[in-house]
C-alpha positions in Angstrom: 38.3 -15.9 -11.7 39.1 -12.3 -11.9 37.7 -9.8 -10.0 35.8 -7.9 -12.8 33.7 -11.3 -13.2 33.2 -11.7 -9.6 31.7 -8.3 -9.6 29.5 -8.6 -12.4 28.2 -12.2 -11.1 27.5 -10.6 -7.8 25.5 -7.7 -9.2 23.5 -10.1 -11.7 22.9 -12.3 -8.2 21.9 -9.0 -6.2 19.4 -8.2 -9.0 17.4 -11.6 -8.8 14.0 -11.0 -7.5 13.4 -12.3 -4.4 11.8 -15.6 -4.3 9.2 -14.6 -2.1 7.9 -12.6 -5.2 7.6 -15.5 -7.1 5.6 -17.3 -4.8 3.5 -14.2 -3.9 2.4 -13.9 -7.7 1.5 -17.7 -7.7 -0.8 -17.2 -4.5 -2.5 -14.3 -5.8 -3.1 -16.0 -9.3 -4.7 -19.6 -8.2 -6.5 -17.3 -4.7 -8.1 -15.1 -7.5 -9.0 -18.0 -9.6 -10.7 -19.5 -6.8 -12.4 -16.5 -6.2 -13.8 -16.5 -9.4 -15.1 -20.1 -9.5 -16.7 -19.3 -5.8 -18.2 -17.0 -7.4 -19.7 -17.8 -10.1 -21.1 -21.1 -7.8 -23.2 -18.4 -6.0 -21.1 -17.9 -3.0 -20.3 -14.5 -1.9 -17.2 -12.2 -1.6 -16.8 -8.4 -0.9 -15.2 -5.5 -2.7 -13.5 -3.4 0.3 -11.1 -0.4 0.1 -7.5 -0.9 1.4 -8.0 0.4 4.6 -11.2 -0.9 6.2 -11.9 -3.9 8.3 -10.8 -6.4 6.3 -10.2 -8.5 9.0 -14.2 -8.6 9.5 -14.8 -11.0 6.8 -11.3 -12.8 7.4 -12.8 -14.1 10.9 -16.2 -15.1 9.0 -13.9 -16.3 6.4 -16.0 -14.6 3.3 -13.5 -13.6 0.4 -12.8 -10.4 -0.3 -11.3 -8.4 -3.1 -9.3 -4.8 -2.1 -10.3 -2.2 -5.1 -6.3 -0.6 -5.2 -5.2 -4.6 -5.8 -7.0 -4.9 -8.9 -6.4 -1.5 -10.1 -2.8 -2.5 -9.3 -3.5 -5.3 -11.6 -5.1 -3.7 -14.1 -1.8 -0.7 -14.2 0.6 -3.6 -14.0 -0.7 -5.2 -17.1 -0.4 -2.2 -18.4 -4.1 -1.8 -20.0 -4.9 1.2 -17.7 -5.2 3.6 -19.9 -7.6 1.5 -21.8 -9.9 0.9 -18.7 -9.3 5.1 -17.6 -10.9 5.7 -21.0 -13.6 3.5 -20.7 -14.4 5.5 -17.4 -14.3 8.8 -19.7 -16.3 7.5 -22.3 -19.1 6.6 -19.4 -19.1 10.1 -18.3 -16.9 9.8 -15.2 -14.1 12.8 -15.1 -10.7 12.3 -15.7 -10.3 14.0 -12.1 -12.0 10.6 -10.7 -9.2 8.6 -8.8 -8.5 5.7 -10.8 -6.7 4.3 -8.0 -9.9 2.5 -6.6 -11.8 2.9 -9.6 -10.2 1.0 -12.7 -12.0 -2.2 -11.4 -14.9 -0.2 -12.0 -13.8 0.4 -15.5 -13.0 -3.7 -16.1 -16.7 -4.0 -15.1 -18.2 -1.5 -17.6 -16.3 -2.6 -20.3 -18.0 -6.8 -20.1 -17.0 -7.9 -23.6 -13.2 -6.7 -23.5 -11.2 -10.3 -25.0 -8.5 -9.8 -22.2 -10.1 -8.3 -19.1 -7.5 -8.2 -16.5 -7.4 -11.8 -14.4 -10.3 -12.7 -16.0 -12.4 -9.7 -14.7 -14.3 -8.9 -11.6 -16.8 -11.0 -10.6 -20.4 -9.4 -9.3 -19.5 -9.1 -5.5 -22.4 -9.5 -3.0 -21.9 -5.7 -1.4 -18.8 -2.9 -1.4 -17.4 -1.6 1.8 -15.5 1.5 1.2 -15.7 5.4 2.7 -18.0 7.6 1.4 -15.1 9.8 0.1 -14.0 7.4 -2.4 -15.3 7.9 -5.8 -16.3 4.5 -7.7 -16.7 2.4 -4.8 -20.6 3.8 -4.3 -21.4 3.7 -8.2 -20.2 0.7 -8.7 -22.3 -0.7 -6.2 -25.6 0.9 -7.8 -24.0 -0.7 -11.0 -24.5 -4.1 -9.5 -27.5 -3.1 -7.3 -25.5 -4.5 -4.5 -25.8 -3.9 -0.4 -22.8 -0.5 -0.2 -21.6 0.0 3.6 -20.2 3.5 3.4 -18.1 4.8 6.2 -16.4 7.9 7.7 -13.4 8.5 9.4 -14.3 11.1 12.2 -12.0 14.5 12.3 -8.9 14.5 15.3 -9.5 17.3 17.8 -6.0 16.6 19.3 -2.6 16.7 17.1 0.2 14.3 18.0 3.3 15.1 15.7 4.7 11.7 17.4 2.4 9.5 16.6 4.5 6.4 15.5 5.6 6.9 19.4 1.8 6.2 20.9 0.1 3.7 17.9 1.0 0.6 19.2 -0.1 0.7 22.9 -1.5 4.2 23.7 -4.1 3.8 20.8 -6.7 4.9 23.0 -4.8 8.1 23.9 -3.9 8.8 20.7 -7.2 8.0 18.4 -9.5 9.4 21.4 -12.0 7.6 22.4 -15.0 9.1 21.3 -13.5 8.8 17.8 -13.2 4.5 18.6 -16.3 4.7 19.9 -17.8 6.5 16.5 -16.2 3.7 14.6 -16.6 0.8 16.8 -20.9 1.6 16.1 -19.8 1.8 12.1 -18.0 -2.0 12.6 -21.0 -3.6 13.6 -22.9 -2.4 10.9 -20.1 -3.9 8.8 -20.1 -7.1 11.1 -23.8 -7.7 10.6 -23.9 -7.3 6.8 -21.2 -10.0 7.1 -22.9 -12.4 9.1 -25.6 -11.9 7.2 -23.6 -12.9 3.7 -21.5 -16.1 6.2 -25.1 -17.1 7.5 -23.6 -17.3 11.3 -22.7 -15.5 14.0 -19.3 -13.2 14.4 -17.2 -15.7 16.5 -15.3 -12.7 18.6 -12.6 -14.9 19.8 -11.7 -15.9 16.1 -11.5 -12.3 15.4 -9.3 -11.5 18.4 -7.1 -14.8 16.3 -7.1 -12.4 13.4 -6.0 -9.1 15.0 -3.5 -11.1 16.7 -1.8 -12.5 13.6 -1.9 -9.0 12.0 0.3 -7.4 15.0 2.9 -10.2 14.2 2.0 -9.5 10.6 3.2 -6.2 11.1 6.2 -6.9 13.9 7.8 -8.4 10.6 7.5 -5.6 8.7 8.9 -3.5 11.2 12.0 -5.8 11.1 12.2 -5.1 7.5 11.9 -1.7 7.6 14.9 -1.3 10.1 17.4 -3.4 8.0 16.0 -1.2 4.6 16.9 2.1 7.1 20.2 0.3 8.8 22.0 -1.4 6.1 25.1 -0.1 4.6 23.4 -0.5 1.4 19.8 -1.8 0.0 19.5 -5.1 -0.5 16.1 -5.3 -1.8 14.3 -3.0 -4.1 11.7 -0.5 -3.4 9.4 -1.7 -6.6 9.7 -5.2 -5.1 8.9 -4.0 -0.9 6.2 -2.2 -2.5 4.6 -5.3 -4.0 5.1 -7.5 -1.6 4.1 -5.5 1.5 1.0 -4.9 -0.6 0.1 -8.4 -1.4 0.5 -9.5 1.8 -1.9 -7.0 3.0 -4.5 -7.4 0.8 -4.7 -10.8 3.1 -4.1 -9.8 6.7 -4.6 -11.7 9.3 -4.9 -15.1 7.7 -2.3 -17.6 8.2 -1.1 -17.5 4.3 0.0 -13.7 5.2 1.5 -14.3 8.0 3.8 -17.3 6.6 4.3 -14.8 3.6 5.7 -12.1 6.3 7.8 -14.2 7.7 9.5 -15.8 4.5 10.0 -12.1 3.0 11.8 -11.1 6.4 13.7 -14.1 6.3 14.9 -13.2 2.5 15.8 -9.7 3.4 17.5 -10.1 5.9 19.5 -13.2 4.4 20.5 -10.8 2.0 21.7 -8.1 4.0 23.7 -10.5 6.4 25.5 -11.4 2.8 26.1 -8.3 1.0 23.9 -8.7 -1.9 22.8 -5.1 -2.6 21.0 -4.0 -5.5 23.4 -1.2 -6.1 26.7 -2.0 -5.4 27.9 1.6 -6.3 24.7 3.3 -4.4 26.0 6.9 -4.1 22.2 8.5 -3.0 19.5 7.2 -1.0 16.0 8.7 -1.8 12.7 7.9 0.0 9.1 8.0 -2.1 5.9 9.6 -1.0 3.0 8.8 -2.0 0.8 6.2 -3.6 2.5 3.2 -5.4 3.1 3.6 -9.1 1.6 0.3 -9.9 2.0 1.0 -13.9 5.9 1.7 -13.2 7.5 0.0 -10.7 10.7 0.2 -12.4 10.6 3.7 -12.0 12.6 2.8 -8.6 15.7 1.3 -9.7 16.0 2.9 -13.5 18.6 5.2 -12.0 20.9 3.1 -9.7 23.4 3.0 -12.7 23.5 6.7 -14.3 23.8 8.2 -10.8 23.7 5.4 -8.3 20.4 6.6 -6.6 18.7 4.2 -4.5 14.9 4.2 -3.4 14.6 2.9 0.1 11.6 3.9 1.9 8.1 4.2 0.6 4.5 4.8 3.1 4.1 1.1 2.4 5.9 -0.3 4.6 6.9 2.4 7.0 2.7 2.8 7.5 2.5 -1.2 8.3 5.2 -0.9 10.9 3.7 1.9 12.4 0.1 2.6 11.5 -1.7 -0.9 12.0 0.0 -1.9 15.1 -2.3 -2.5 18.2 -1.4 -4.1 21.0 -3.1 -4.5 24.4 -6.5 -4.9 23.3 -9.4 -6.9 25.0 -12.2 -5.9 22.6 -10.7 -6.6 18.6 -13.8 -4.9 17.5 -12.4 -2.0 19.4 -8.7 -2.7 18.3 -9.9 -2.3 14.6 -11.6 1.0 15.1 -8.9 2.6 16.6 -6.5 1.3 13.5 -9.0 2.7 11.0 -10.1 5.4 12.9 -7.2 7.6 11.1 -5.0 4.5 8.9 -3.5 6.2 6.2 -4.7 10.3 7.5 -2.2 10.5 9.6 0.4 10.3 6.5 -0.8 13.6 5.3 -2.7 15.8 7.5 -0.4 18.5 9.4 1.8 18.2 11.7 1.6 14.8 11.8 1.9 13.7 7.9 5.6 16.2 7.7 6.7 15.1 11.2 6.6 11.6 10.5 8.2 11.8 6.7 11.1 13.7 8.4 11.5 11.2 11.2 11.4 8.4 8.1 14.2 10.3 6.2 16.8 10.6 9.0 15.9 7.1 10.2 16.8 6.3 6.7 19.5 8.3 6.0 18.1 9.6 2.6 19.4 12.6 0.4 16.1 13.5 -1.1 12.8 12.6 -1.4 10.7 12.3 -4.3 7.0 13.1 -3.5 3.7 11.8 -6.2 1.9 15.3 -6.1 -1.8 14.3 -5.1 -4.5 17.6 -5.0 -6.1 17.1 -1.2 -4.2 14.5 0.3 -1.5 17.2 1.9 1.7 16.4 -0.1 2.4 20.5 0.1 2.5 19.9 3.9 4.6 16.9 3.8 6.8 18.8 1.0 7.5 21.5 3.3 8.2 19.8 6.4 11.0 17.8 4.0 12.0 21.3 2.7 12.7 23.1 5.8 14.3 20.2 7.2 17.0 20.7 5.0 15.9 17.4 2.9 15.4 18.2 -1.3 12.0 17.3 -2.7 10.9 16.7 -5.9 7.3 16.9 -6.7 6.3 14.7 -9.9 2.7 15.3 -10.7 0.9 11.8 -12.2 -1.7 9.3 -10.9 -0.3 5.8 -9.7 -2.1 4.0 -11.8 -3.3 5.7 -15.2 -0.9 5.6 -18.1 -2.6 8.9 -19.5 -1.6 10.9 -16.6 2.7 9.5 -16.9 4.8 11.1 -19.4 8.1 8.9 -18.7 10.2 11.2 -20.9 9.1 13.7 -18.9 9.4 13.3 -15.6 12.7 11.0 -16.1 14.1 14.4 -17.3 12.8 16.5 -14.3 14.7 13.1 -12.0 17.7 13.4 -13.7 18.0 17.5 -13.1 16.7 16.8 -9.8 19.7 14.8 -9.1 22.3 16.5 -11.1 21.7 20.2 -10.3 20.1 19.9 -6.5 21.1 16.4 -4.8 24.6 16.7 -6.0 25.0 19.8 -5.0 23.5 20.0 -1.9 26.3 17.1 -1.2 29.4 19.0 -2.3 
């Protein structure tokens, strides 16, 4: 066998998808399913926005649907620009994140002949923060029970937060700030025992929290082969999804077994050598919210210019944002987490500290940053810039077709990498 035919069988082998995200897909698809045929029994299940206590109505073991998943759904199907004009045609600006509100959109359009997965069921209440637009109208919609929450402001600034999150969480997310969102939870724990027709069993939920710290231990393991390999072995649209799907379903045994089968995978292939790009000449990191309608996007230039996409705030986040460990109250564990989960990505110092303590920990040449108005991206783009890291700033939503022009902003990629990356190599 020559060695041009070993090459090209060991790049169409290093392409595969992983296997896990074949079995992720098949979970989500019969779990959905089932969902729907709860629901249309009369049993209940919750609407929730990625990052509040899902793990709440794990322990009480009441189905719940995350709003991003479905509008990941909906983008991946590619039908969002359908359901982002539905959302226009009701009156609802085009400046409205569609990122939690496309389900929204599935729901006001009732007699569409494909609706995503067979369309969202009417939920039994929505649990979401009262800065997200859709979550609150979509509850009036339904005339459903809405638990609104807020994440209360930082007084103190810790540009090494990933340093303090897993066992100085009290330190770090102050108390007064758990305690704020500790009296929240039990608002959120009462509606739930209230839909599960018992008591919170507190010991269960300590079960739960548990699971999600070794949840999140594996992601951590993933994250430091992605960073320490001489070369990627997995893709960043597939880490991305899968990272995603498993949390979506933290805490329960199914995402923990998932965890540890995608570690396993990843790190099988790194021990063999199967990287995506066996030419990978530049490693880039992502910033930003996942484009769900174009996951692609990540490996479409690994053969023009060898450019590899090997970090994203997916999975860097889970390793170091939902980690708590040390806790004797899980009530109190969970407030901390979502006390700041997901602020701390943007808001200065911390939000530019951390992205360059992800690029040199990854050894990137660039970074290519989803420009999002009021979610600090010009902080983070800064912190990049002066750390001697490029940054390009793409502006389009992660989910809305209308707002992607892929002639476009493949062209400002491509110039990015020829005329700055390059260059700033030579």
């Amino acid at each position: 066998m020559s060695e041009e035919v070993q090459s090209a069988r060991a790049k169409h082998q290093a392409s595969k998808q992983l296997e896990v995200s074949h079995t992720l897909r098949a979970h989500h698809r019969a779990w959905f399913e089932e969902l729907q045929r709860r629901a249309a029994d009369g049993q209940p299940y919750v609407i929730c926005h990625p990052t509040t206590p899902h793990e709440i109505f794990e322990a009480l073991d009441i189905p719940y649907v995350v709003d991003a998943w479905y509008a990941g759904i909906v983008a991946a199907r590619r039908q969002s620009k359908h359901y982002s004009d539905v959302l226009s045609a009701h009156g609802y600006h085009r400046g409205l994140r569609r990122y939690n509100s496309l389900g929204y959109g599935v729901v006001l359009d009732p007699n569409h002949p494909d609706k995503p997965w067979g369309g969202l069921p009417k939920a039994a209440g929505i649990v979401s923060w009262n800065s997200e637009g859709g979550a609150l109208e979509l509850a009036e919609h339904w005339n459903v029970p809405f638990i609104g929450l807020d994440q209360p402001a930082c007084r103190v600034m810790h540009p090494n937060w990933w340093d303090m999150h897993r066992w100085n969480w009290e330190d770090f997310d102050e108390s007064y700030r758990i305690d704020f969102m500790e009296s929240q939870f039990r608002r959120v724990v009462a509606f739930a025992e209230r839909l599960a027709g018992r008591r919170m069993d507190y010991e269960r939920l300590a079960a739960v929290v548990d699971r999600v710290n070794e949840q999140e231990m594996y992601f951590d393991r993933i994250r430091s082969i992605l960073a320490t390999a001489p070369k990627l072995p997995v893709r960043l649209g597939e880490v991305m999804s899968q990272t995603m799907g498993i949390q979506w379903h933290r805490g329960s045994e199914w995402g923990l077994k998932q965890a540890r089968a995608f570690y396993e995978e990843v790190k099988a292939r790194a021990d063999a050598g199967k990287w995506v790009c066996p030419n990978e000449k530049y490693r880039f990191m992502y910033v930003g919210s996942g484009l769900w309608q174009k996951l692609e996007f990540f490996n479409s230039f690994e053969e023009s210019h060898g450019v590899v996409f090997v970090r994203s705030n997916y999975l860097s986040i889970a390793s170091d944002g939902y980690l708590r460990f040390g806790a004797t109250n899980p009530l109190r564990a969970l407030a901390s987490r979502y006390s700041i989960l997901a602020l701390q990505m943007w808001i200065p110092p911390m939000g530019g500290a951390w992205a360059v303590h992800e690029a040199r920990t990854h050894r990137v040449n660039a970074s290519v940053n989803l420009d999002r108005k009021g979610r600090g991206v010009t902080f983070v783009t800064r912190a990049l810039e002066e750390a001697g890291i490029p940054v390009l700033d793409i502006e389009a939503d992660p989910v809305d077709a209308n707002a992607w022009n892929d002639d476009r902003i493949r062209s400002q990629v491509i110039e990015f990498i020829e005329e700055r990356v390059a260059r700033a190599g030579e």
